[in-house]
C-alpha positions in Angstrom: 0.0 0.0 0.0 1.4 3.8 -1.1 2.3 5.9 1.7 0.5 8.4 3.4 -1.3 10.6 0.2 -2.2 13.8 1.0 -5.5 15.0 0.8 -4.5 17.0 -2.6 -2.3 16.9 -4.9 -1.0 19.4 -7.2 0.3 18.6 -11.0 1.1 22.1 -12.1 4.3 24.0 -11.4 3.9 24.1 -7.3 5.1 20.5 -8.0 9.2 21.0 -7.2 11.3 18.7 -9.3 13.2 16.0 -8.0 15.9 13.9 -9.0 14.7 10.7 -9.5 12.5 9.6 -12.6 9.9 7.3 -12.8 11.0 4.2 -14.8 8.3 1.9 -17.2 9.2 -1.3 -15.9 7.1 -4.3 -15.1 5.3 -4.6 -11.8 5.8 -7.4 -9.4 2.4 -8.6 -10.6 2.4 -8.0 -14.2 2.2 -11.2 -16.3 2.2 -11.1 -20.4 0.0 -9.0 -21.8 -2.5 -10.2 -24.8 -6.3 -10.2 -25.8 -6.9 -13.7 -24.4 -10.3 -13.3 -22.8 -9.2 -15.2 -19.3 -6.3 -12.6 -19.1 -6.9 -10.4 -15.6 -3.8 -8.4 -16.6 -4.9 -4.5 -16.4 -4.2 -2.3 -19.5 -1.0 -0.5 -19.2 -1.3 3.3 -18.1 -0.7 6.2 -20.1 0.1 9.6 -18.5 0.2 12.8 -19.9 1.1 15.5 -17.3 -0.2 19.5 -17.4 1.4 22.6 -17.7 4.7 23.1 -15.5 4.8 20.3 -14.4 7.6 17.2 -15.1 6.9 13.6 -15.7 9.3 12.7 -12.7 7.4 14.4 -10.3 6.8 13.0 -6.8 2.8 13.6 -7.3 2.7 11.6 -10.6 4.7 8.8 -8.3 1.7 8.8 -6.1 -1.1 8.5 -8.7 0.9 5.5 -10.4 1.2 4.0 -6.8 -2.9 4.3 -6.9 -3.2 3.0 -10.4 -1.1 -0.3 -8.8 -3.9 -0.4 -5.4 -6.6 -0.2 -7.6 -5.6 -2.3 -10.6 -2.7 -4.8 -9.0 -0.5 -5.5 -12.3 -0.9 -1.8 -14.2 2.6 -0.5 -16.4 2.3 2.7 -16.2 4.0 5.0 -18.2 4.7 8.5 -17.5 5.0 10.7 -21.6 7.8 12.9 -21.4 9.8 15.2 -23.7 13.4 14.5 -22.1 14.8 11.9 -20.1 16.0 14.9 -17.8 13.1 16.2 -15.4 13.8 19.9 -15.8 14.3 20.1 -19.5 10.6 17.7 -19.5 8.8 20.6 -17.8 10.6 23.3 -20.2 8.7 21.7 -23.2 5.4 22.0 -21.7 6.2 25.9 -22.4 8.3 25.7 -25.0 8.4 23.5 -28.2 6.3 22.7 -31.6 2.9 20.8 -30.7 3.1 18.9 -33.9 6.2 17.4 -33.4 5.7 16.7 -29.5 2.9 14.4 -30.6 5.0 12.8 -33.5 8.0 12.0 -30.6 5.1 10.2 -28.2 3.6 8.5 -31.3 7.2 7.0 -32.0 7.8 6.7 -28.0 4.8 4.4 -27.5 5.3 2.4 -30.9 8.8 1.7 -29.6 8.2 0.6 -26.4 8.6 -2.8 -26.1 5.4 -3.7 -23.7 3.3 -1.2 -25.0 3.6 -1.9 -28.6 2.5 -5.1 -28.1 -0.1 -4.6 -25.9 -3.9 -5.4 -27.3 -4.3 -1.5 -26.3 -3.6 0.9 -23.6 -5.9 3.7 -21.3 -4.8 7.4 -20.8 -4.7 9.7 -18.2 -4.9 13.1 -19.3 -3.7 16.3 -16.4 -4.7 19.7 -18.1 -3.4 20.4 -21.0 -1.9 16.9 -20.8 -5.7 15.3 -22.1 -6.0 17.4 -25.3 -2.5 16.1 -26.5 -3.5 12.8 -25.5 -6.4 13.5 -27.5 -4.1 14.6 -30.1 -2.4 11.7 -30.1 -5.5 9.1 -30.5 -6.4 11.3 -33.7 -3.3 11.5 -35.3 -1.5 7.8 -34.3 -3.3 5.7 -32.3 -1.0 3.0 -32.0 -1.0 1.5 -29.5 -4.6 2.2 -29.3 -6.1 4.0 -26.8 -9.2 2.3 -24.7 -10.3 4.4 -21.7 -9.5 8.3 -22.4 -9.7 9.9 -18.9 -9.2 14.2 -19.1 -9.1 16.2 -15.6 -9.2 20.2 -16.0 -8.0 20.2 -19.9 -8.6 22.8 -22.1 -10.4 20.8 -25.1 -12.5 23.4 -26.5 -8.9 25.7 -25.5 -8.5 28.9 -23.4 -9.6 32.4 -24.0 -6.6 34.1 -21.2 -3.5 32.7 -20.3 -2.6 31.3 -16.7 -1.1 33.4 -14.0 2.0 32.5 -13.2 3.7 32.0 -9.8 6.1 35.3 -8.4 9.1 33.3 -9.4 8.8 31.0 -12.4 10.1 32.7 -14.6 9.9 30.4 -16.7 6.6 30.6 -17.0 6.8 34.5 -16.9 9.3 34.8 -20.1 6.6 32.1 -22.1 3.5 34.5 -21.1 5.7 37.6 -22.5 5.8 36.5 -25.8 1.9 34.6 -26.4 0.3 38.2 -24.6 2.4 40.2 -27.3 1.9 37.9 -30.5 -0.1 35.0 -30.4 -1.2 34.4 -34.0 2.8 35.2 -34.9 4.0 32.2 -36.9 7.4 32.4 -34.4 4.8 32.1 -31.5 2.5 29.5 -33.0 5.2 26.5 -33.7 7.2 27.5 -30.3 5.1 28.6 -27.5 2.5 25.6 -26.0 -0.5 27.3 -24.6 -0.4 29.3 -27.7 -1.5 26.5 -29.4 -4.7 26.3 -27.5 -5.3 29.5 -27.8 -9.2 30.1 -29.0 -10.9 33.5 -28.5 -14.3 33.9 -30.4 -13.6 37.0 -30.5 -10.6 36.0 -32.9 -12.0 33.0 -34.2 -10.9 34.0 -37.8 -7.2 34.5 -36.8 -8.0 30.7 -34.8 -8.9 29.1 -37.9 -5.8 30.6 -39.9 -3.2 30.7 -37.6 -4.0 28.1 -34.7 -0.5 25.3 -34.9 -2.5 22.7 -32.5 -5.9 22.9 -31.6 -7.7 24.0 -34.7 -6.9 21.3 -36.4 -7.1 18.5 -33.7 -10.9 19.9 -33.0 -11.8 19.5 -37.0 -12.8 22.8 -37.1 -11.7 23.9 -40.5 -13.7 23.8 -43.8 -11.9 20.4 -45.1 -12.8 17.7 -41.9 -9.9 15.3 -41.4 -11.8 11.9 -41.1 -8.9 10.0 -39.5 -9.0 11.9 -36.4 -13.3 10.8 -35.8 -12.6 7.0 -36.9 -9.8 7.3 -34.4 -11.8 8.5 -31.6 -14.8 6.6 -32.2 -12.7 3.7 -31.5 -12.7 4.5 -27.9 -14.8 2.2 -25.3 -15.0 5.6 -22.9 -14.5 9.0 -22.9 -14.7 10.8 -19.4 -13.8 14.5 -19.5 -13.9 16.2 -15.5 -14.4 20.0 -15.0 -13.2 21.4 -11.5 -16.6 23.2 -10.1 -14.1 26.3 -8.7 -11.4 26.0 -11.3 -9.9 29.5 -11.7 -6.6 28.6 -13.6 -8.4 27.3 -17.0 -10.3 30.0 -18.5 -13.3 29.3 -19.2 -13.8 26.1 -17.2 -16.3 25.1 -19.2 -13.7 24.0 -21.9 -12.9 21.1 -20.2 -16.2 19.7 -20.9 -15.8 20.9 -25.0 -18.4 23.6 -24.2 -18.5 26.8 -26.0 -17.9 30.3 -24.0 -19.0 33.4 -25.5 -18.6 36.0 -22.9 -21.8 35.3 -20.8 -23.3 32.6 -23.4 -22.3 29.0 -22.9 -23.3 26.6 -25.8 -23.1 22.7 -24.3 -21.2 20.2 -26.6 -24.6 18.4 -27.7 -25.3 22.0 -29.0 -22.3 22.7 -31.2 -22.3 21.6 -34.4 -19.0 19.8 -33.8 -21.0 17.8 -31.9 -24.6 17.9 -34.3 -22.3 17.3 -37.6 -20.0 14.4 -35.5 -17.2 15.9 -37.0 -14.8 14.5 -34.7 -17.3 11.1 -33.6 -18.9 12.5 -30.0 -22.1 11.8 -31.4 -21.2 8.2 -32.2 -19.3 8.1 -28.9 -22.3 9.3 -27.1 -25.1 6.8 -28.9 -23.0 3.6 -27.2 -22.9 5.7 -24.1 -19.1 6.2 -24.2 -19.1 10.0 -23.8 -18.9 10.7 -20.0 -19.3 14.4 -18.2 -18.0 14.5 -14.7 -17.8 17.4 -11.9 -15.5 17.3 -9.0 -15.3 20.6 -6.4 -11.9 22.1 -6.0 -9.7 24.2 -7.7 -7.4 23.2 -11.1 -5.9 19.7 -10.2 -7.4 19.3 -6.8 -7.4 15.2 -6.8 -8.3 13.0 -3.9 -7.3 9.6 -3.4 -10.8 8.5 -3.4 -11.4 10.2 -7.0 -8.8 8.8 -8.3 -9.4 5.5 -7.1 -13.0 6.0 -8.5 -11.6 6.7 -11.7 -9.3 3.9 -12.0 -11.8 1.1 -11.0 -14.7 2.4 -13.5 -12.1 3.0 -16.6 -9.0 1.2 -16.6 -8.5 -2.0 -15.8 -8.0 -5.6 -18.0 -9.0 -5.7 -21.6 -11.9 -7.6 -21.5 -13.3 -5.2 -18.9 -16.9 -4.4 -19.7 -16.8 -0.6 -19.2 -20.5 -0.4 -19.6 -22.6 1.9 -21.5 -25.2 3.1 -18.8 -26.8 6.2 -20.6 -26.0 9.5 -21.6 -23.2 11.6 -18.7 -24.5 14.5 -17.3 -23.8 17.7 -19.4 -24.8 20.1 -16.7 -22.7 22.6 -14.0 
């Protein structure tokens, strides 16, 4: 059993860095994986972490300690940019969106356990679940399962984050996206750029967005890949913090639409009417899950997380159940 786990845990850039790393290695109880149907063997676990925060981290330690309790047997496998924990948390500022997603797509296909598993589920920390979103649409191999998002910015941000007194790493970032977001210099470099979606600029969006444009289908000419991708998922559970004040709007994290006052519901927008990216299909086998927890951005209890990982992850021939439509309602 995991040590004492505090009552919260933060993934963002309160998280210090420390020296060890988290290594993908086999657990104690993990036997072969395959699609045999008598197999008890959990999926391996996929992490994505959020926005200054490193894949070494001691709070991603504890949630894969959790995913272990709940799931005896899980591999799970924190995505990071570098092998070094400092230069990991440097790319979730800096670096090209496009080719981040390429690296995990040739990461995962590499990996020796995960390659050859029948598939894999995903854990998605803020801006962690739209790239592992990202990556279901563009690769998909090894297939993704169970998609599980906390806080993320799907339907992206309209303001950028605060950042702490002394990151300046953070800081220098915020300089340049405030100054010239739709720059082309801006758009292949600076991360939460790529997110970036004012409707009040949805024009320069469409034009100029490097990332989330095109992962969201929202241009004239629909990439059909990226909905035959997703609708291959068994479960899609997005969670909005009710007292989230980091991601702005909150309501993104559910895919909904925020126009000043005016808040359009996924099942309203025609990305959702017009399945251009397979919700609609998601949500007639009762995959497409809506889920509320109080707190502020990446406020996680044990018990949630426990929660999560016995209802989403677990062996292959889990039956994750489609029990009706999620609610779709703050």
């Amino acid at each position: 059993m995991m040590a004492k786990f505090t009552t919260l845990i933060s993934l963002l850039a309160t998280v210090p860095l420390i020296s060890s790393s988290i290594i993908p290695i086999l657990s104690k109880h993990q036997h072969p994986l395959s699609d045999d149907d008598d197999n008890d063997t959990p999926l391996p676990l996929v992490i994505w972490h959020g926005l200054g925060d490193n894949y070494a981290a001691e709070g991603l330690a504890e949630v894969a300690e959790i995913a272990e309790d709940v799931n005896p047997g899980t591999l799970t496998y924190m995505i990071r940019m570098d092998d070094d924990a400092s230069q990991d948390r440097s790319a979730t500022f800096f670096g090209n969106l496009t080719l981040q997603i390429e690296k995990v797509c040739a990461d995962l296909a590499a990996h020796p356990i995960l390659s050859t598993a029948p598939a894999v589920d995903a854990l998605g920390f803020s801006q962690g679940g739209q790239f592992l979103r990202g990556y279901i649409e563009r690769c998909n191999f090894p297939p993704v399962r169970s998609l599980v998002t906390f806080g993320s910015q799907h339907n992206g941000i309209s303001e950028f984050q605060r950042c702490g007194a002394t990151d300046f790493l953070c800081k220098g970032a915020q300089g340049l996206l405030r100054g010239s977001t739709w720059s082309s210099f801006v758009q292949s470099r600076l991360v939460p750029a790529q997110y970036f979606r004012d409707p009040m600029q949805y024009e320069q969006y469409l034009e100029h967005s490097n990332f989330l444009a095109d992962i969201n289908n929202e241009r004239e000419v629909k990439n059909q890949t990226y909905k035959e991708n997703l609708e291959k998922l068994e479960r899609f559970v997005m969670y909005v913090f009710e007292d989230d004040e980091t991601v702005i709007p909150k309501e993104t994290s559910w895919f909904s639409e925020v126009n000043g006052t005016d808040v359009k519901l996924l099942r309203d927008r025609p990305l959702y009417k017009e399945d251009w990216l397979g919700f609609k299909t998601l949500d007639k086998k009762g995959a497409l899950k809506f889920e509320t927890t109080k707190g502020g951005h990446m406020s996680l209890s044990e018990s949630l997380l426990k929660k999560v990982f016995s209802d989403n992850y677990g062996p292959y021939r889990k039956n994750l159940g489609g029990n009706g439509e999620g609610r779709e309602d703050l």
